[in-house]
N, C-alpha and C positions, 0 to 999 in steps of 0.2 A: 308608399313603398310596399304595404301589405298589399294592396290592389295590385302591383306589379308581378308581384310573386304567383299569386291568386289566378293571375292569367297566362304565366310561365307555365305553373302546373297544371294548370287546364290542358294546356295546348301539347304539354309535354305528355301527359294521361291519353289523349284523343290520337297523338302522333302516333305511340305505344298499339294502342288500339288497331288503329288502321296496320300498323306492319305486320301485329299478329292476325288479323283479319286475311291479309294479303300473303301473308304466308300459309295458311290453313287452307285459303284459297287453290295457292301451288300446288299444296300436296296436295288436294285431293284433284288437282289438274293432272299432276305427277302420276299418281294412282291409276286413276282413268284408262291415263295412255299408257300405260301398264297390262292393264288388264284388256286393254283395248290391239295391244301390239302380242301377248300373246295368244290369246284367241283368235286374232288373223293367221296365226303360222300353226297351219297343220300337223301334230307330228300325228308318229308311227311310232307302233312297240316294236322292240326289236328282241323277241324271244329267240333262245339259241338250242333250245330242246330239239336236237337233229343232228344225223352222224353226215349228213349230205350236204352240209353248210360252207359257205364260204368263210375267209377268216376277218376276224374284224376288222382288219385294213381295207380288204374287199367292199365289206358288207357296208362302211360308212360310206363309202366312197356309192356305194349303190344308193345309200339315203340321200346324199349329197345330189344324183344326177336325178332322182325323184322328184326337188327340189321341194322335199319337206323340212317344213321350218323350226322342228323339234324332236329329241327320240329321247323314246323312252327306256331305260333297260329294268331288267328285271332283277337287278345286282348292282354291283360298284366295282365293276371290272375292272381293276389296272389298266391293261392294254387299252379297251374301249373309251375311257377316261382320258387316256392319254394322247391318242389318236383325234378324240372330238376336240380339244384343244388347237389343233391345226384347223377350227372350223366354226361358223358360222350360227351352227345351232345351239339351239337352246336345249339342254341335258335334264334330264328328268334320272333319279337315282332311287334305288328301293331295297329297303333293312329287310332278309329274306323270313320268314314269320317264325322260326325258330331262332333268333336272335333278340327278338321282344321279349324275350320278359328276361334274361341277361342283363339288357339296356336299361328295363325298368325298375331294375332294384338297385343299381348303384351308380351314380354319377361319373364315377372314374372311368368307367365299361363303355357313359353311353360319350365321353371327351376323348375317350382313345376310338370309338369308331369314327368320332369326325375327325380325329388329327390323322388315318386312315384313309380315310375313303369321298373326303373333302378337300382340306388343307392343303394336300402336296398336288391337283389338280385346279385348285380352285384362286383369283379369278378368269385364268387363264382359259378354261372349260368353264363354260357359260352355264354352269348348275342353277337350275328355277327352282326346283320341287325334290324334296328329300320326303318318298312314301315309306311309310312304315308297315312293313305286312303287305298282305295282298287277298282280301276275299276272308278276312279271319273269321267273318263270323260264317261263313258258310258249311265251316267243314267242323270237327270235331276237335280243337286244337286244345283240349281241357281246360285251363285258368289264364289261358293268354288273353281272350278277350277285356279280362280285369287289367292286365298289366300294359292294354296299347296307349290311352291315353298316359301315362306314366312315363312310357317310353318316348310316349312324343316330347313331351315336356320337358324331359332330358337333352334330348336334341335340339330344340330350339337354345335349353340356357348356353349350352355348349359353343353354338354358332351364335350367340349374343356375347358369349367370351371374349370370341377372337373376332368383333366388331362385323357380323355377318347380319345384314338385317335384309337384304333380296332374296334369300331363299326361304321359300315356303314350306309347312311340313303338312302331309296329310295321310291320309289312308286311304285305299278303294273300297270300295265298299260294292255287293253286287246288289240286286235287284230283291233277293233272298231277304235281305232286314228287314222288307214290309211285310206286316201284316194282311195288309191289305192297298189293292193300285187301283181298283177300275172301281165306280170311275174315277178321273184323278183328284177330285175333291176329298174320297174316302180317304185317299191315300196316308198310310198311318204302318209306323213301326212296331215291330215282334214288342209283344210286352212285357217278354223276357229279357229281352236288351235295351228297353227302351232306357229304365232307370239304371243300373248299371255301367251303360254303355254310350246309350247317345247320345243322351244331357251332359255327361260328360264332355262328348267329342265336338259336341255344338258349340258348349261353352270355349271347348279351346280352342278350338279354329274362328271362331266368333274371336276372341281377346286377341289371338297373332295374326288376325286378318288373312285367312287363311281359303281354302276351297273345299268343299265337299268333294271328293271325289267319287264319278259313280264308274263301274264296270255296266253296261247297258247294253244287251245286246236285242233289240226288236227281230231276228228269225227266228229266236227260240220261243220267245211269245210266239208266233204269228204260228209256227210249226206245231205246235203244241196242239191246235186245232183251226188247220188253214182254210176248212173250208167256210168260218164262221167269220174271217177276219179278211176284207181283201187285200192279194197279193198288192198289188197297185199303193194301198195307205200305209202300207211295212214301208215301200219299196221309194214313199214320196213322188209318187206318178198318180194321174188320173184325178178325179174332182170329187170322190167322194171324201163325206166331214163326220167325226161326231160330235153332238154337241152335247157338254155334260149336263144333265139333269140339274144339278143344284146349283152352279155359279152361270149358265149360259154360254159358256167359253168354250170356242169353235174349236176343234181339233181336223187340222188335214195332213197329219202323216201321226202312226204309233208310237215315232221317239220321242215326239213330243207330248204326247200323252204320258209315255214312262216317266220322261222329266217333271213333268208338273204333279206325277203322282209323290216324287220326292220331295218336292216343292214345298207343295199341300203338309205333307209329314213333319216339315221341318217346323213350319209356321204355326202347327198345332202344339208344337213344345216351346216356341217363342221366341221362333229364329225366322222372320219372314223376309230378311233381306239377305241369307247366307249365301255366299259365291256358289256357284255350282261350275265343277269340273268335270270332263267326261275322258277319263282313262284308259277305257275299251271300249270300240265300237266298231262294228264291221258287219259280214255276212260273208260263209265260208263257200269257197266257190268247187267243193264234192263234198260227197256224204257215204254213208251205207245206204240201203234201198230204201229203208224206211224215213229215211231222214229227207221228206217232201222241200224243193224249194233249193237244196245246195245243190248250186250252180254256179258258171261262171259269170252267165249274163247277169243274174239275179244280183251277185255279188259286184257288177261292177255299179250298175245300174243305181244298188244303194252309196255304194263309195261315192261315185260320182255326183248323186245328187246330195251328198251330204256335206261334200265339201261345199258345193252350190250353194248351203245354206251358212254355214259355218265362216263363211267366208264374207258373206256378203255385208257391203258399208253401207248405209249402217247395220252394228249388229239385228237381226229379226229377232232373236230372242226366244220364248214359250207363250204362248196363249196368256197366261197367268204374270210372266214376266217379260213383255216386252220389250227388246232393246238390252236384255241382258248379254254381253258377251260369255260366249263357253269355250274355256281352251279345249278342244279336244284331240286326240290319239285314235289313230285307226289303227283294228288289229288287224292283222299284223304284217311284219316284211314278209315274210317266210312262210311256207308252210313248215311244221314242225312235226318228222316222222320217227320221233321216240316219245310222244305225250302217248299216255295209255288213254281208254275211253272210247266212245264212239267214232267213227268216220269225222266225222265236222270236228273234231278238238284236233286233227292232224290239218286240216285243212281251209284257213282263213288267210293267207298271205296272200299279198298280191305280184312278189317277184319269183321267178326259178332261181336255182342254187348260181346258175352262172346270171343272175342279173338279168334276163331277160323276161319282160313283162307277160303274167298269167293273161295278166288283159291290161290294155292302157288306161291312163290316172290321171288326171292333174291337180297337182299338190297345192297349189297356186290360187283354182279356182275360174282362172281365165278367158280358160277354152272351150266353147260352146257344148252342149251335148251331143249336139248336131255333127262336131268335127271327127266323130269317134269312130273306127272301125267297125261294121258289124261284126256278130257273135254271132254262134249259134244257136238255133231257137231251142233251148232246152225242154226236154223229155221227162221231168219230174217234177214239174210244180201242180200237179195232184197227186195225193198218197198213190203209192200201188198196193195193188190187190191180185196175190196170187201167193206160190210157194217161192222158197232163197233156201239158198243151201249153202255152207261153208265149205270149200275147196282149197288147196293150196294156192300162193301167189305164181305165177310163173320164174322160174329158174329157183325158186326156195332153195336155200342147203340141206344136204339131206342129212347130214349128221344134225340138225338142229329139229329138222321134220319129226327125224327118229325118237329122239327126244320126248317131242311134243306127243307124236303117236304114244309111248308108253305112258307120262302125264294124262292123255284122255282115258285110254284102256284101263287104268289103275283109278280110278273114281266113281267107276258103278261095275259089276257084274256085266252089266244088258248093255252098255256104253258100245261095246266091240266084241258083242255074242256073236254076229256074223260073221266074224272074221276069224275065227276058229277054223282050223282044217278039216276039207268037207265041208262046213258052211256053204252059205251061196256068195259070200261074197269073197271069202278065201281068197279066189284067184281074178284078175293075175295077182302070181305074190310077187310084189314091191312094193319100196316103202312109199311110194309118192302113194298107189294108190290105196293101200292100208291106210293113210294119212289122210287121202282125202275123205272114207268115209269115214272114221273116229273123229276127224275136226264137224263135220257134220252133225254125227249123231252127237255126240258133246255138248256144241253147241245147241241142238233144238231142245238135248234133254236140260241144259241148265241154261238157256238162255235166259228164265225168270228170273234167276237169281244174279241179274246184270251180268252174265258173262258175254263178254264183246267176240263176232269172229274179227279178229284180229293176230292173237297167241305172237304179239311179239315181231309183228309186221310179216307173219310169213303164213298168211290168209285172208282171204275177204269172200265178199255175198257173191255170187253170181244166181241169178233166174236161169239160168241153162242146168237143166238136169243134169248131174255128174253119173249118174245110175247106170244101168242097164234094165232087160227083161226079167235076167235073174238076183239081179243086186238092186235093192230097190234101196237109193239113201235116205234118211231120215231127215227134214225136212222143217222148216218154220213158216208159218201161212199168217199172211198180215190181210 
């Protein structure tokens, strides 16, 4: 009778076994195809900073006929929320970086943003990814960086509450938190944040199986000094490789460099298998004069071959990590003409306001490179070298000009000494052309101090002399 038992429980121990084996199995089969299904669908950020914009009925409906497979916004828009529910994608949602540390001091704050801004949407609106912040460590935001892991944590127990275990939480992160990238083996985190911040943030996206998310953008590498780095390795075109000195690991395009310089940083604090997500990534298709490379061919060229890669079954992967899938987001739908900053921060979208394509896309990944319409052969992928001068835009308002005129005039003595009566430059007297030399000289006397010609969208660079013999304008020489 004992023997019988003895082989009862054997068999009963070994059955046990086997189911838990074959279930451990599933899920990480489950997973896979998880992680395998969103990294095949392309999304797109859908930034709304722009008074030219269509409305978010429109706008989905525009992501919709792209036929991208995910959007991301930069909020938890009611409407947009509601709207993506009648749809197909996959919803990416983001805590705007002054709600962080609200979130991460009291539990109550961070169950009422998800019974807010999840719950009355969700599973109806196919929500993935709840980002927390966006770029915190880049900018000066005082003691939020302490309080983001906090806040994630919050969030996740909240959607553990109310039985949510499909959405992910993470944060963007830019290219700024290294230390050091090149080559990608150096690759290692600010040492200011490393303990504070990314141990932390490893550890908990490591425990809720979570993504790294990077912000990445390869033109502003490559711009930064183009003529060191060829256009062609930014752009994933052409055969040239680098091979990194300490591991042997080929590199043939720069995004994959940047990624493995994260890679590398991760794996040096003791996270060598963490997901990596890419959030932002694109190439703006204009710029100001200085800004070498923003185009439009340049901009489709990387879109196009990046979804070519991103796309491709099986995933390719990194040098370093082969086979890894990466969800990624191209920036952006839109161009967005209320961001302050240089030329290229207004200009990365790939649609116009009424929907129709800056240059053609496939979201899909299907369609040859070959099937594509030609572009223009652009005129600025080497630096220029000459004088620019700030001028009004055409049609400006002038009550706003005026404005602006008295703003320049009132910031130095010498700003707008020629424009005194009698001066040389006095006449003619109007406001356009008072305006146009005070945004001039303005901008050449403080352009050091990051002043953009921009002033509110009612100026840019032109190379055409605005002068005369007797008015000579002041001037910026690159």
């Amino acid at each position: 009778m004992s023997l019988l038992a003895f082989f009862l429980f054997t068999l009963l121990v070994f059955s046990c076994s086997c189911c838990s084996a074959a279930r451990f199995q599933g899920h990480k089969y489950i997973q896979r195809k998880t992680m395998l299904d969103l990294a095949s669908k392309i999304g797109i950020n859908y930034g709304r900073r722009g008074n030219n914009l269509p409305s978010p009925y429109q706008s989905i409906n525009f992501i919709k006929s792209i036929k991208a497979g995910h959007v991301k916004l930069y909020d938890a828009d009611p409407e947009s929320l509601t709207l993506l529910s009648q749809t197909n994608l996959y919803v990416t949602i983001t805590v705007p970086n002054h709600q962080i540390t609200s979130l991460s001091s009291n539990q109550t704050t961070a169950d009422e943003w998800v019974r807010t801004n999840i719950l009355p949407y969700y599973p109806q609106t196919q929500i993935r990814f709840v980002l927390v912040g966006n770029e915190i460590l880049s900018y000066n935001y005082g003691n939020v960086s302490a309080n983001l892991v906090p806040a994630m944590r919050k969030i996740v127990n909240s959607l553990r509450l109310h039985g949510i275990h499909n959405i992910k939480v993470g944060t963007p992160l830019a290219m700024d938190s290294l230390r050091s990238s090149f080559p990608p083996s150096n690759g290692t985190f600010r040492e200011e944040i490393t303990g504070p911040v990314m141990l932390p943030l490893l550890k908990f996206l490591n425990g809720t199986n979570s993504y790294f998310f990077l912000n990445v953008h390869p033109y502003f590498r490559w711009s930064r000094n183009p003529m060191n780095t060829s256009l062609d390795f930014a752009l994933f075109q052409g055969n040239s490789t680098y091979t990194d000195p300490q591991t042997g690991l080929v590199y043939r395009n720069l995004l994959d460099q940047m990624l493995d310089s994260v890679l590398f940083a991760m794996t040096k604090l003791g996270y060598p298998h963490m997901r990596l997500a890419i959030s932002e990534t694109g190439w703006p298709n204009f710029g100001d004069i200085d800004e070498t490379g923003a185009n439009i061919l340049n901009a489709a060229t990387y879109n196009r071959n990046l979804i070519k890669k991103m796309t491709a079954s099986p995933p390719i992967g990194t040098p370093s990590r082969p086979g890894l899938p990466i969800p990624t987001f191209i920036f952006s739908l839109f161009n967005e003409n209320q961001k302050s900053g240089s030329g290229t921060q207004r200009h990365w979208g790939i649609l116009h306001p009424d929907g129709s394509p800056i240059y053609d896309i496939d979201f899909t990944g299907q369609k040859p490179l070959t099937g594509f319409n030609p572009l223009p052969k652009p005129t600025n992928n080497v630096p220029y070298k000459g004088q620019v001068w700030c001028v009004p835009v055409e049609g400006a308002n002038e009550t706003e000009l005026e404005e602006t005129l008295r703003m320049a005039c009132a910031q130095s003595n010498t700003t707008c000494a020629a424009l005194a009566p009698g001066r040389e430059c006095y006449e003619p007297v109007s406001i356009y052309w008072h305006a146009s030399y005070a945004l001039s000289s303005y901008w050449a006397q403080f352009r050091n101090q990051s002043i953009q010609c921009f002033f509110n969208g009612l100026a840019h660079e032109t190379t055409t002399n605005p002068g005369n013999d007797r008015c000579k304008f002041p001037s910026v020489t690159l």
